[in-house]
C-alpha positions as a Markdown table, in Angstrom:
| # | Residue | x | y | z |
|---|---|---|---|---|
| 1 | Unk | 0.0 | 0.0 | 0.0 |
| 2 | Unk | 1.9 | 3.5 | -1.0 |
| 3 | Unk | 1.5 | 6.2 | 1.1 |
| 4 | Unk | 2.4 | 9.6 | 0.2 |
| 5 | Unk | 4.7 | 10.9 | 2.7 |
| 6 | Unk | 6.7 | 7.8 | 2.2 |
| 7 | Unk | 7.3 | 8.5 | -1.5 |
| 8 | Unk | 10.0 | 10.0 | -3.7 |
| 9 | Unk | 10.5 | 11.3 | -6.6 |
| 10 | Unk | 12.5 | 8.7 | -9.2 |
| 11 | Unk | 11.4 | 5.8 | -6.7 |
| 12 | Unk | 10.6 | 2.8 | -8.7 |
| 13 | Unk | 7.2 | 0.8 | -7.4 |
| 14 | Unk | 7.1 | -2.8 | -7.2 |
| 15 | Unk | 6.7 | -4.4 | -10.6 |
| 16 | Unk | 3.8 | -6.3 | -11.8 |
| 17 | Unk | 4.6 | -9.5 | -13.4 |
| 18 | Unk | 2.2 | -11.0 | -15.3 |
| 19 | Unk | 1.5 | -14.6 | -16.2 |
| 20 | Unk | 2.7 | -15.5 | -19.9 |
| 21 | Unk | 0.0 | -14.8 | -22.6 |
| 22 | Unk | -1.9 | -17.7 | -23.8 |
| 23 | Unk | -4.0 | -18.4 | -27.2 |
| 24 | Unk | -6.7 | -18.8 | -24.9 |
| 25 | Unk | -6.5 | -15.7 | -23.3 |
| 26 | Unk | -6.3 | -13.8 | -26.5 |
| 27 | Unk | -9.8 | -16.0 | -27.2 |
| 28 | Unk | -11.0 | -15.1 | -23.8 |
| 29 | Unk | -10.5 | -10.7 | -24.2 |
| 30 | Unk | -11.7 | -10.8 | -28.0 |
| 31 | Unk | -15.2 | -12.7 | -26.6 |
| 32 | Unk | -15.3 | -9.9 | -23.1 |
| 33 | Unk | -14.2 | -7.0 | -25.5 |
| 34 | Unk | -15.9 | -7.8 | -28.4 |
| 35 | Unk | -13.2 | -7.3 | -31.3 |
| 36 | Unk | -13.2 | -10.3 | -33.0 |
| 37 | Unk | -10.3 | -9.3 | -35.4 |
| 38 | Unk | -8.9 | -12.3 | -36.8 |
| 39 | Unk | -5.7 | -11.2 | -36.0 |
| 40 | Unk | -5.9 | -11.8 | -32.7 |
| 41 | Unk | -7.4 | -15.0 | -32.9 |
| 42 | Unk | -6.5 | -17.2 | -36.0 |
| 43 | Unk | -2.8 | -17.8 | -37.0 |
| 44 | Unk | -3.3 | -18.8 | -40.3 |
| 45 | Unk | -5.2 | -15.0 | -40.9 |
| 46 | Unk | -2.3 | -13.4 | -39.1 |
| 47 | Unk | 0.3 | -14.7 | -41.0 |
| 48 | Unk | -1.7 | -14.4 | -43.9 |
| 49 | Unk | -1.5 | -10.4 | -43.6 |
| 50 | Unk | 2.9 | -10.5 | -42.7 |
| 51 | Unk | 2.8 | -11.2 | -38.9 |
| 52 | Unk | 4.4 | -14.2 | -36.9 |
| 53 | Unk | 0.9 | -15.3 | -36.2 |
| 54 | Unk | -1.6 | -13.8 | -33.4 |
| 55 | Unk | -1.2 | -11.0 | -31.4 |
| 56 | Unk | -2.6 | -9.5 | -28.5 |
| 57 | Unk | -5.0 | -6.8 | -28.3 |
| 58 | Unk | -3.5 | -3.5 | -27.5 |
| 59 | Unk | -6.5 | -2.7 | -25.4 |
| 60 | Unk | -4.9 | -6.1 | -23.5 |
| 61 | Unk | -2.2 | -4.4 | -22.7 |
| 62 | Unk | -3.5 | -1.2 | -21.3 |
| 63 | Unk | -5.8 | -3.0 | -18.9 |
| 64 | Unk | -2.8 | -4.7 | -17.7 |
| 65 | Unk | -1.2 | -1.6 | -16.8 |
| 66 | Unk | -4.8 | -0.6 | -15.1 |
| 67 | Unk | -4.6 | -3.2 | -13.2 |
| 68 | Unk | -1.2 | -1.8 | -12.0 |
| 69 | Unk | -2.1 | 1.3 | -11.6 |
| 70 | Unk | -5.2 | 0.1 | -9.6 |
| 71 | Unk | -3.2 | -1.8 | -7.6 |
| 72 | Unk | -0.9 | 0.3 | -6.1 |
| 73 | Unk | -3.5 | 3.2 | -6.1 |
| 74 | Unk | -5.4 | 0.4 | -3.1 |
| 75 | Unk | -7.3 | 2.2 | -0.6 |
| 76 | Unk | -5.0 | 4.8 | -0.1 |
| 77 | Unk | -5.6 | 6.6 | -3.9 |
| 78 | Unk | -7.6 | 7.0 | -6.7 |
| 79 | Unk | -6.6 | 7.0 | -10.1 |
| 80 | Unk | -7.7 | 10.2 | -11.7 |
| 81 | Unk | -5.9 | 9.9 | -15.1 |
| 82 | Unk | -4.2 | 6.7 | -17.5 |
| 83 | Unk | -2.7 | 7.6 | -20.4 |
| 84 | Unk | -1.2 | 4.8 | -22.6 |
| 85 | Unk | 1.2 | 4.5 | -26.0 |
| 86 | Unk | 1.3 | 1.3 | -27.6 |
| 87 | Unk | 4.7 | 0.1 | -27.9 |
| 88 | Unk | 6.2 | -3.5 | -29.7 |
| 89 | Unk | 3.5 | -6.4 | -30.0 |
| 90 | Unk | 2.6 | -8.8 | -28.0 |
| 91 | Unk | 2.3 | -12.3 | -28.7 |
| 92 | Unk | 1.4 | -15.4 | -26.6 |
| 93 | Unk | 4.3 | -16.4 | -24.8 |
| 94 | Unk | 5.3 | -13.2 | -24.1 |
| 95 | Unk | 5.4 | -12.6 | -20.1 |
| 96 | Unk | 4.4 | -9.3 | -19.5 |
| 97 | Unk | 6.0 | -7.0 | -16.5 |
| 98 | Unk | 4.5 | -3.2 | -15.6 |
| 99 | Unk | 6.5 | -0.8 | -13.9 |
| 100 | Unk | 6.5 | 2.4 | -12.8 |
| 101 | Unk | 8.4 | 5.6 | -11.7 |
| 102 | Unk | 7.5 | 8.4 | -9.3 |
| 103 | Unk | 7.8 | 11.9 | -12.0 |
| 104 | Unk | 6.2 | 14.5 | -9.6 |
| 105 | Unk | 4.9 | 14.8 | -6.3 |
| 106 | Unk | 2.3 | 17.5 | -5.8 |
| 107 | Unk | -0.2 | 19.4 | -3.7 |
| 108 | Unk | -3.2 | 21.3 | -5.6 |
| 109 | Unk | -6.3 | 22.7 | -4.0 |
| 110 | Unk | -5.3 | 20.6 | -0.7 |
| 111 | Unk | -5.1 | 17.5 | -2.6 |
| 112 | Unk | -2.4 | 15.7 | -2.7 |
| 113 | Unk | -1.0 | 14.0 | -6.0 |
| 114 | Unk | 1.8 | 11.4 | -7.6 |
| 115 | Unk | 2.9 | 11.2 | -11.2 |
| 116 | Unk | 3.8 | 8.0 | -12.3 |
| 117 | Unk | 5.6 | 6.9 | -15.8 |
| 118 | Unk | 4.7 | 3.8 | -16.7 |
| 119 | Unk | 5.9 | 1.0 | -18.7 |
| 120 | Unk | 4.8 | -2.5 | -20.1 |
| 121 | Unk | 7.6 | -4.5 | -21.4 |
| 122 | Unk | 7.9 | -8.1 | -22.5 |
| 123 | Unk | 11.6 | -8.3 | -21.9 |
| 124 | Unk | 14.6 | -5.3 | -21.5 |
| 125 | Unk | 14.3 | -4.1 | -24.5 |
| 126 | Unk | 10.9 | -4.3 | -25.8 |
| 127 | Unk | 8.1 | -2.0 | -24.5 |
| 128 | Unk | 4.9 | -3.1 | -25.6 |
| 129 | Unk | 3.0 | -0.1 | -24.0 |
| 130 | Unk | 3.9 | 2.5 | -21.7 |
| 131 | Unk | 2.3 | 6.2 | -20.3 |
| 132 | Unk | 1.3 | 8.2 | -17.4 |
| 133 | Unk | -1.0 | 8.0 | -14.7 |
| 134 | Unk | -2.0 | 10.7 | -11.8 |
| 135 | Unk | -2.8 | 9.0 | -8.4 |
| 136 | Unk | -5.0 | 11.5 | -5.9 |
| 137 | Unk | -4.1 | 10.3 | -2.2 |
| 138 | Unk | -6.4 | 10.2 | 0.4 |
């Protein structure tokens, strides 16, 4: 659980590490979301059209990092703003790990506020997503 007076600016959070990407999940968030792109779900479309095979919803990726955000806002925060780029693909197999960075620490209207930087990446080099979020502590 963060609380504000314990944080700093350029602290890195706990990651998120999520659990590798299946076909089936893919399956699963086309049927909950509704986008039935092909590309997400059939290889033989996918490859069909110059990819490796499937990939994942970007969308996929952004709620991954709202559940991060989410997370660390707990009890103690609100999430007032997610912003999100999409970055490399991902494709099942790929483990996904969110992190984030402290940018700004700020008080407005006697409200107190974080800046995070976020990232989604499936390895070192490879960011599949990354943006911004503003937590509003309690």
């Amino acid at each position: 659980m963060l609380k504000y007076e314990e944080l700093q600016v350029g602290q890195e959070l706990q990651p998120l590490v999520k659990e590798t990407v299946t076909k089936v999940q893919l399956v699963k968030y086309a049927g909950a979301s509704g986008d039935f792109n092909p590309l997400h779900t059939d290889d033989q479309f996918a490859q069909s059209i110059g990819m490796p095979g499937v990939i994942a919803h970007g969308m996929l990726v952004m709620g991954f990092l709202g559940e991060y955000v989410n997370s660390l806002a707990g009890v103690t925060a609100l999430v007032t703003n997610l912003q999100m780029r999409f970055g490399s693909i991902t494709r099942p197999g790929d483990q996904i790990t969110c992190t984030a960075v402290i940018r700004n620490l700020y008080e407005e209207d006697g409200k107190r506020f974080a800046s995070l930087e976020l990232n989604a990446q499936k390895d070192a080099e490879k960011v599949v997503g990354s943006g911004k979020a503003i937590l509003q502590f309690f």
